[in-house]
LOFIBA-481603 format. One line per field, with one value per residue (C-alpha): residue number from 1; residue in one letter; x, y, z. Coordinates in steps of 0.2 Angstrom, whole numbers, plus 2048, in hexadecimal, padded with zeros to 3 digits. Layout:
N
resi <- NUM,...
resn <- A,...
u <- X,...
v <- Y,...
w <- Z,...
//
This chain:
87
resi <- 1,2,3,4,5,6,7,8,9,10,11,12,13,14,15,16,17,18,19,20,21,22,23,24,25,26,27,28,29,30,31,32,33,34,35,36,37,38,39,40,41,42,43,44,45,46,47,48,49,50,51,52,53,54,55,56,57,58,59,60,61,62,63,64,65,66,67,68,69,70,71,72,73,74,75,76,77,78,79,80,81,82,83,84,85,86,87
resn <- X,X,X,X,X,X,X,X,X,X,X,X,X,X,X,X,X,X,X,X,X,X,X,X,X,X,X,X,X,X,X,X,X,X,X,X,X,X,X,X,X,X,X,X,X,X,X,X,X,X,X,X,X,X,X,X,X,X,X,X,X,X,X,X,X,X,X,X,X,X,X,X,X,X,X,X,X,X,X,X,X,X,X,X,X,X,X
u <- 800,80F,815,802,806,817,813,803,80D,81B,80C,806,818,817,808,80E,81D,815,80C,819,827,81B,81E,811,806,7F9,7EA,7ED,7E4,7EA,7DF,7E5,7D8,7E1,7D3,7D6,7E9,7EA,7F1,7E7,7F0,7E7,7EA,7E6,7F0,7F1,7ED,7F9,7F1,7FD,7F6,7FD,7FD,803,80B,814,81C,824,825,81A,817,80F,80B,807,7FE,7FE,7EF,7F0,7DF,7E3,7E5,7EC,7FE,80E,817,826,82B,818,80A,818,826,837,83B,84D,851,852,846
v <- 800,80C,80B,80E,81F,823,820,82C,839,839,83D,84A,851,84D,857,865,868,866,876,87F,87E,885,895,89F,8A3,895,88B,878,86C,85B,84B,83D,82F,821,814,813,817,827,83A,846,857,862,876,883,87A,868,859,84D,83B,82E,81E,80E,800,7F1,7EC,7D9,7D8,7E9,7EF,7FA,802,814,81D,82F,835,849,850,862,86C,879,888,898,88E,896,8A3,8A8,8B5,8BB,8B8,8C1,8B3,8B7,8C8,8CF,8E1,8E9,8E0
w <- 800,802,7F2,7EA,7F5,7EF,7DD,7E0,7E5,7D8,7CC,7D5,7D6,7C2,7C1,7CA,7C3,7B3,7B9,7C1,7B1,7A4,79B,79F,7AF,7AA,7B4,7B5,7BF,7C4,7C9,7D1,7CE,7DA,7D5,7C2,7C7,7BB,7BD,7B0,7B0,7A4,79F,791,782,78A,793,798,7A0,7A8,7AB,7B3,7A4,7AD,7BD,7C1,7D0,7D4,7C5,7BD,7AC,7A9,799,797,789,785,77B,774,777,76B,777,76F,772,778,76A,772,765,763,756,747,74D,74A,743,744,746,736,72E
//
């Protein structure tokens, strides 16, 4: 039962910095769902989902799957891009 716990918490860790490293002052909201044994984190442009695929013994396999949500996305240069002086 401990380890069910220590593994919960990474996610949540995941989630959060997931959160704290993005580029912009953005919303996101983690949910832990430890019946299903999934972690949904989900902002403005994406939603990233890790769920526990299979376990033997005390190993165990997790995939996380990104979904874009379309969201304005991040343009680091602007809406013109790149425009060097001069020109």
């Amino acid at each position: 039962m401990k380890g069910k716990r220590i593994i919960m918490r990474v996610f949540v860790c995941f989630g959060f910095l997931l959160a704290a490293t993005s580029a912009q002052a953005q919303t996101y909201t983690t949910v832990v769902n430890s019946n299903t044994k999934t972690v949904t984190t989900t902002g403005p442009t994406a939603t990233a989902t890790t769920v526990m695929t299979s376990k033997s013994g005390n190993t165990a396999t997790y995939t996380t799957t990104v979904t874009k949500n379309g969201g304005s996305g991040y343009q680091p240069m602007g809406n013109g891009g790149y425009s060097p002086m001069g020109r």
